[in-house]
C-alpha positions in Angstrom: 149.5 -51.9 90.5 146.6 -50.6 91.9 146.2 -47.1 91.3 145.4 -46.0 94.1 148.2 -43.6 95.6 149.9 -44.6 98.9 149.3 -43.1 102.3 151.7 -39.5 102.6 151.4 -39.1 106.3 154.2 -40.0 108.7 155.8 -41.9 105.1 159.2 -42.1 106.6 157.6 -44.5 109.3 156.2 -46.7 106.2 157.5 -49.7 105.0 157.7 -50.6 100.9 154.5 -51.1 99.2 156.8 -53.8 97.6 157.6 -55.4 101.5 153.7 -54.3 102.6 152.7 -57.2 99.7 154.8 -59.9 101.6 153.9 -58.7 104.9 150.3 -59.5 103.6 150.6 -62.9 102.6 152.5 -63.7 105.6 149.4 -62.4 107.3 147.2 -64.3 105.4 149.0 -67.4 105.7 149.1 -67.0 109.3 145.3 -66.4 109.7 144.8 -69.7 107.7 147.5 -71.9 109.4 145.4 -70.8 112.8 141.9 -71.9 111.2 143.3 -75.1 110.1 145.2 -76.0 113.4 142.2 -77.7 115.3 141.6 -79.9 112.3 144.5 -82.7 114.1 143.1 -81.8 117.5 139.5 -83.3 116.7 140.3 -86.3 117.5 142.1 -85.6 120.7 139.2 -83.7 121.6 136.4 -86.2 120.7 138.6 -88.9 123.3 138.7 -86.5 126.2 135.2 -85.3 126.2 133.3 -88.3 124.3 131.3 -86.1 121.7 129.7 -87.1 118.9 131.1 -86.8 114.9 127.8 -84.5 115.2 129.4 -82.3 117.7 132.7 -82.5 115.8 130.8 -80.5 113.0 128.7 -78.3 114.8 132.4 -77.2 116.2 134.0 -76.9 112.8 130.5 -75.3 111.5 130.4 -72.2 114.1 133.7 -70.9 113.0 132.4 -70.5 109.6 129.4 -69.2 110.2 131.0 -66.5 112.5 133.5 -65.9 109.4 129.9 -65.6 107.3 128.5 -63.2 109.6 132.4 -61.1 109.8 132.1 -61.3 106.5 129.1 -59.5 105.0 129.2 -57.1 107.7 132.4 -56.0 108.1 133.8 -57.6 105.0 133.7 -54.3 102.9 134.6 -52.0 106.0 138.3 -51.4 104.9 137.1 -49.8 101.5 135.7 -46.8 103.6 137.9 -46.9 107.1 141.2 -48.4 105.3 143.2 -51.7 105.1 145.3 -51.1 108.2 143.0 -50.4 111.3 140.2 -52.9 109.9 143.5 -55.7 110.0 145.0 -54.7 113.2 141.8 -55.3 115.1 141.4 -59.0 113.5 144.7 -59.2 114.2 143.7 -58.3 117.9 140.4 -60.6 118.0 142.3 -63.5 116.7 144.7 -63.3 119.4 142.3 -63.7 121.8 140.7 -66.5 120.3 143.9 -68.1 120.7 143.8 -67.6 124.0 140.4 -68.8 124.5 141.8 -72.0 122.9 144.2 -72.2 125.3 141.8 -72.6 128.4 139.4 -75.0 126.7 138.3 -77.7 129.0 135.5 -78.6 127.1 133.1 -78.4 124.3 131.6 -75.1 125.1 134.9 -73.4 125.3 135.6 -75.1 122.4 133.0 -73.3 120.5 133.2 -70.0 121.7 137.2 -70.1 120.9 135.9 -71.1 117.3 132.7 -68.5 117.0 135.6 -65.7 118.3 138.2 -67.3 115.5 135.5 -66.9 112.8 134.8 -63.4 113.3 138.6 -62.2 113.1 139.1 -63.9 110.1 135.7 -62.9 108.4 137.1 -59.6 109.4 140.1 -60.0 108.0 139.7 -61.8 104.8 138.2 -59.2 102.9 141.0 -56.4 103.8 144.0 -58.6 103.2 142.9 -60.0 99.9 142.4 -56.0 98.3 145.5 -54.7 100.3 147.3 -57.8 98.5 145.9 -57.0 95.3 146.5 -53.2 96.3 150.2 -53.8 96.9 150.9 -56.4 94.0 154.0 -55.7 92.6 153.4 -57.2 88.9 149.7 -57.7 87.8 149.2 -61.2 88.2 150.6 -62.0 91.9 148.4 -60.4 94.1 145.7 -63.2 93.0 148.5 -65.9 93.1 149.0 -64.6 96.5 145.3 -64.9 97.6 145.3 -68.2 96.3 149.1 -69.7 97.2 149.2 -68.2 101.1 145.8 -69.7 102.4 146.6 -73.2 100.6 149.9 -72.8 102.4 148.2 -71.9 105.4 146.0 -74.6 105.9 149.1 -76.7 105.3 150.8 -75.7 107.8 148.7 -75.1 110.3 147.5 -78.5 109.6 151.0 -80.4 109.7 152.4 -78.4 113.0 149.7 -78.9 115.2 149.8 -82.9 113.6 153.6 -82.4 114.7 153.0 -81.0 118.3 150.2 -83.4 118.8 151.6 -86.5 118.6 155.6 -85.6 119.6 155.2 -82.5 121.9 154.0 -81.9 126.0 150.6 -79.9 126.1 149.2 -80.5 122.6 146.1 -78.4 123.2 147.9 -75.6 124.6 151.4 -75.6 123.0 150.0 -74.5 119.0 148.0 -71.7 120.2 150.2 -70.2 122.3 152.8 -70.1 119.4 150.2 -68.5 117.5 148.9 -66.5 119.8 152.7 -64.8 120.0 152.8 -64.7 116.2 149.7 -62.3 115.9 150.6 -60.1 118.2 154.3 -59.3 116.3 151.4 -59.1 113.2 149.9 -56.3 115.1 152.8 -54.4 115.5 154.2 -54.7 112.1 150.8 -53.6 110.5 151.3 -50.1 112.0 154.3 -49.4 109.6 152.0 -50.4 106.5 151.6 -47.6 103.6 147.8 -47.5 103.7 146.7 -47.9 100.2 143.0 -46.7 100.5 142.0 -42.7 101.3 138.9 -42.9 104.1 135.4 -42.2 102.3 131.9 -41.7 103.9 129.7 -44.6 103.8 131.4 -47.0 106.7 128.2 -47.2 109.0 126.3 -48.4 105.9 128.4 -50.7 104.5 128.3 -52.8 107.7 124.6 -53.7 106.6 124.4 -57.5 105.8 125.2 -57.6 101.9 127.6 -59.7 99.4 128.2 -57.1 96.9 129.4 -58.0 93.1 130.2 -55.1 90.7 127.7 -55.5 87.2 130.5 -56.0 85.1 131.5 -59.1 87.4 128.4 -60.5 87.8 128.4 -63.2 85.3 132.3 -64.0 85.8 131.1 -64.6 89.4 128.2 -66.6 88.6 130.2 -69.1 86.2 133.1 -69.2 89.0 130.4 -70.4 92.1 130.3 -74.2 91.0 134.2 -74.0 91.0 134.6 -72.3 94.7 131.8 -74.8 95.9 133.7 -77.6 95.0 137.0 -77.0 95.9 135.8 -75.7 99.0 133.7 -78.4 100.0 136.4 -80.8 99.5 138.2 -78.9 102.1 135.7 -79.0 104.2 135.8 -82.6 104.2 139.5 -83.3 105.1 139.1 -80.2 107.8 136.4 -81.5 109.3 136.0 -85.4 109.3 139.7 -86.2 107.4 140.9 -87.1 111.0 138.0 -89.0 111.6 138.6 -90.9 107.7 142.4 -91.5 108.8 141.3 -93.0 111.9 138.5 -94.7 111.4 138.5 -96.4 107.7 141.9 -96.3 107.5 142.8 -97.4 110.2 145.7 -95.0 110.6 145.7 -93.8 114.6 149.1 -91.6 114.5 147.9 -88.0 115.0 151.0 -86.4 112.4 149.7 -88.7 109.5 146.1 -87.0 110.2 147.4 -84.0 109.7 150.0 -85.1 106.9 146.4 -85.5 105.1 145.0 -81.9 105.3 149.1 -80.7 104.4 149.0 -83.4 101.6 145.7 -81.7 100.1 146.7 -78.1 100.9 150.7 -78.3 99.9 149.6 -80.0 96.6 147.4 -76.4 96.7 150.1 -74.0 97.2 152.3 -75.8 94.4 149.7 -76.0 91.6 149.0 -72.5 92.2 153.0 -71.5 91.2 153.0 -73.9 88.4 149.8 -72.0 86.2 150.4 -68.9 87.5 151.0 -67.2 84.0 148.4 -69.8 82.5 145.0 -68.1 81.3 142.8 -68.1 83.8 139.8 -69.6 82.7 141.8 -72.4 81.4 143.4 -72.6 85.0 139.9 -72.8 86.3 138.4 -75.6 84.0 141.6 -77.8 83.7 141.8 -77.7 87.8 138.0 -78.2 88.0 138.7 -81.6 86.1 142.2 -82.4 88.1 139.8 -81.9 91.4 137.3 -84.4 89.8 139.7 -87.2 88.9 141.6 -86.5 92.3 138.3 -86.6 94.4 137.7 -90.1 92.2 140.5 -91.7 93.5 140.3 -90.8 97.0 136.7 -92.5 97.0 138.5 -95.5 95.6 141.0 -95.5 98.6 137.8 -95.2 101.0 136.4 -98.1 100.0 139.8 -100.0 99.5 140.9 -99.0 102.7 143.9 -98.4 100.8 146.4 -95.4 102.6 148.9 -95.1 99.6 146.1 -94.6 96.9 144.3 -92.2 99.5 147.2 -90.1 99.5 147.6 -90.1 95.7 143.8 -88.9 95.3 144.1 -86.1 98.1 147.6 -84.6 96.1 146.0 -85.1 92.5 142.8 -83.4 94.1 145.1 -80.9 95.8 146.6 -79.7 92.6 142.9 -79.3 91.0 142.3 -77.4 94.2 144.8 -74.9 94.0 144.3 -74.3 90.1 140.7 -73.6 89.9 140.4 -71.4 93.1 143.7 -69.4 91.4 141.7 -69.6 88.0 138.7 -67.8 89.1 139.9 -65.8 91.9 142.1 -64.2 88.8 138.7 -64.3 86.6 137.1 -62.3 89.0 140.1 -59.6 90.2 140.5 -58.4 86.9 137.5 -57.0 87.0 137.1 -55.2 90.5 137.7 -51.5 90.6 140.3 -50.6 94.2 137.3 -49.4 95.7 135.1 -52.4 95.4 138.0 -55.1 95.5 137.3 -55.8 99.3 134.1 -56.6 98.8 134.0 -58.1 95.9 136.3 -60.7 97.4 134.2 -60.6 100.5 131.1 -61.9 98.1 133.6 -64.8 97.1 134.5 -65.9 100.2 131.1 -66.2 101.3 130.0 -68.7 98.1 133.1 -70.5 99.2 132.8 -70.9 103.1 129.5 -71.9 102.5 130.7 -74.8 100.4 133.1 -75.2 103.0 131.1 -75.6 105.9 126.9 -76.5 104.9 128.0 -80.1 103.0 130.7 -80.8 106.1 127.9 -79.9 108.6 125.2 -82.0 106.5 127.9 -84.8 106.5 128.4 -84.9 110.3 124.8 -85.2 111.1 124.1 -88.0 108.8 127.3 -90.3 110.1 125.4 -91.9 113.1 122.8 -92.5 110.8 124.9 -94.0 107.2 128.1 -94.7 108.5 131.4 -92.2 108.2 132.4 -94.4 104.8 129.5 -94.2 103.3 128.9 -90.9 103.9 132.9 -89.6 102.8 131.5 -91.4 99.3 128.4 -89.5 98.5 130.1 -86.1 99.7 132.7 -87.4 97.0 130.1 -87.8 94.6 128.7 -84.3 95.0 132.3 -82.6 95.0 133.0 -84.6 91.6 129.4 -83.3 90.3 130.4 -79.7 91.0 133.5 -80.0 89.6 132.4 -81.4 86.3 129.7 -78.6 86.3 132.4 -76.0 86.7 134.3 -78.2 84.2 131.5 -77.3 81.2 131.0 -73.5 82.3 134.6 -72.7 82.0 134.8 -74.3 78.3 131.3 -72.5 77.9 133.1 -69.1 78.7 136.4 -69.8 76.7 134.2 -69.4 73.8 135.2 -66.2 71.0 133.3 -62.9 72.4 132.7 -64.3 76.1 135.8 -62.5 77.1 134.8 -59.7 80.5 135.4 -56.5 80.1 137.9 -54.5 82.7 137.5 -52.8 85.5 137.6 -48.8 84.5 137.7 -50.1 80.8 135.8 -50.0 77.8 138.4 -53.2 76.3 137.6 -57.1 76.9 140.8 -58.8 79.1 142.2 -61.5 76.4 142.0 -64.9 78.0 146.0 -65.2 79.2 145.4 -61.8 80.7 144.6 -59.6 84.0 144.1 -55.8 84.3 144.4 -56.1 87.9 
């Protein structure tokens, strides 16, 4: 657990810390399953309006830099104000952005409905990822949480909207609105959550632009960045031009099998994550770096086969890599966060990853009209399998005798299979 004692006031209105942890990742899922619904909706988009795969990307690109700029403002605001107000407002923007969605009629809607997106989930990222962590009931799951519920998330959001695409009436208005009426039940059931974090002074400051890593993490967090850039930038790829792949090199114009590709890469996530969840977690994070590679390998083989069943293969064997090395140094990294610095700490990860989630995908999209989508789907294949090998040599570097971080509020080094979250 945490440590940190749970809220007194009003406790007969709380619900279990034990139940507040599930409510969490429910939470988190939720926010994720939103940011990957537009991802089958591209497409649909790019035929009504006639934009450019340049456009496409600028409109994937805004919602993460809104999320950047959420994130190192308010990304650390829930250590000082708490978990549960800091969520129920992102809870409330997000909402809205659904809503915004909803009366899209054209690109510039479009991108304000993304920019407002971005900034409730920057919001929100930080505080749910400590208040999981906060709540964990055994050691271990609050990371497998943080990594299991967005993978699930993205999968999905990314097969229902594929779903009410293609088979239901009102595709670009139906998935938001379902949404949109999720969130607000969110908001209510966040008001009956123990709040796990006692208000200190230092809110206004904290909202000055920063990504904060404790000393003791530093060098964890410097050996995990070539793993969260690649596994992020591969998702970057499938969410931003993997409708565009489906469609256009393979050939494949049925709006569920585009998103059946973002769910193929996301599920195979969510599963990977269960499977080495006791597994040490460096180990996790070099052996899923290498999975990502091979996976990533054989997807660029499928491109330029045109080949849909070996596409699929690559994008799960990639998934799986995906899911292990985000769990294997998100875990790296929570072990050695004290309560009070969890939410940004995480907020400082989050950051390295959605900038290898969006900079490569916006670089891509510019460079299409120019190189052709193929080509360009096989050198952003090339740099993901680059990173991942990188990440492949500093996780064996760091497995070595001595190299083992100490804990957070400890004098004692964490053994390799395990975390004193």
């Amino acid at each position: 657990m945490s440590g940190v004692p749970p809220s007194t006031g009003r406790a007969g209105r709380r619900i279990p810390r034990a139940a507040g942890f599930w409510l969490l990742g429910v939470t988190l899922l939720v926010f994720m399953a939103a940011s990957s619904t537009p991802s089958p909706l591209y497409v649909v988009y790019q035929q009504r309006w006639g934009f450019s795969s340049a456009t496409l990307t600028a409109v994937f690109a805004v919602y993460v830099v809104a999320l950047l700029v959420a994130l190192l403002t308010v990304g650390g605001l829930s250590d000082h104000l708490g978990r549960r107000p800091v969520l129920a407002a992102a809870l409330l923007v997000e909402a809205v952005a659904m809503g915004v969605f909803m009366s899209a009629h054209g690109v510039g809607v479009l991108l304000l409905a993304r920019v407002v997106q971005g900034l409730a989930t920057g919001a929100a990222a930080g505080a749910i990822s400590a208040a999981v962590v906060d709540f964990q009931p055994s050691p271990w799951l609050g990371a497998l949480m943080n990594s299991v519920a967005p993978a699930l998330g993205l999968a999905v959001g990314a097969l229902g909207a594929g779903l009410l695409v293609q088979y239901a009436p009102a595709p670009t208005i139906l998935p938001f609105a379902v949404l949109a009426a999720v969130f607000v039940l969110l908001i209510v059931s966040v008001a009956f959550l123990p709040e796990p974090v006692a208000r200190r002074h230092g809110a206004f400051a904290s909202l000055r632009p920063r990504a904060s890593v404790p000393p003791r993490a530093r060098r964890a967090f410097l050996a995990a960045v070539p793993c969260l850039v690649a596994t992020w930038a591969l998702g970057g790829l499938y969410l931003s031009l993997g409708g565009s792949i489906t469609a256009s090199v393979l050939h494949v114009s049925n709006h569920l099998v585009g998103g059946l590709v973002v769910t193929t890469l996301t599920g195979a996530a969510a599963v990977s994550s269960i499977v080495v969840r006791d597994m040490a977690p460096r180990r996790v994070m070099a052996g899923g770096s290498a999975m990502l590679a091979v996976g990533t390998g054989l997807t660029l083989a499928a491109v330029a086969a045109s080949s849909v069943p070996l596409f699929f293969v690559g994008t799960a064997v990639a998934g799986c890599g995906f899911g292990a090395a985000f769990l294997g140094a998100f875990r790296s990294l929570a072990q050695l966060a004290e309560p009070s610095e969890r939410a940004e700490l995480f907020a400082s990860v989050y950051v390295v990853s959605y900038l290898g989630f969006s900079v490569p995908a916006v670089v891509a999209g510019l460079a299409v009209p120019h190189a052709g989508l193929r080509s360009v789907a096989t050198a952003y294949g090339a740099l993901v399998i680059a990173l991942a090998l990188v990440a492949v040599v500093t996780g064996v570097a760091r497995r070595r005798p001595g190299s083992e971080p100490l804990a957070a509020g400890s004098g004692k080094r964490v053994p390799a299979g395990r975390t004193a979250a």
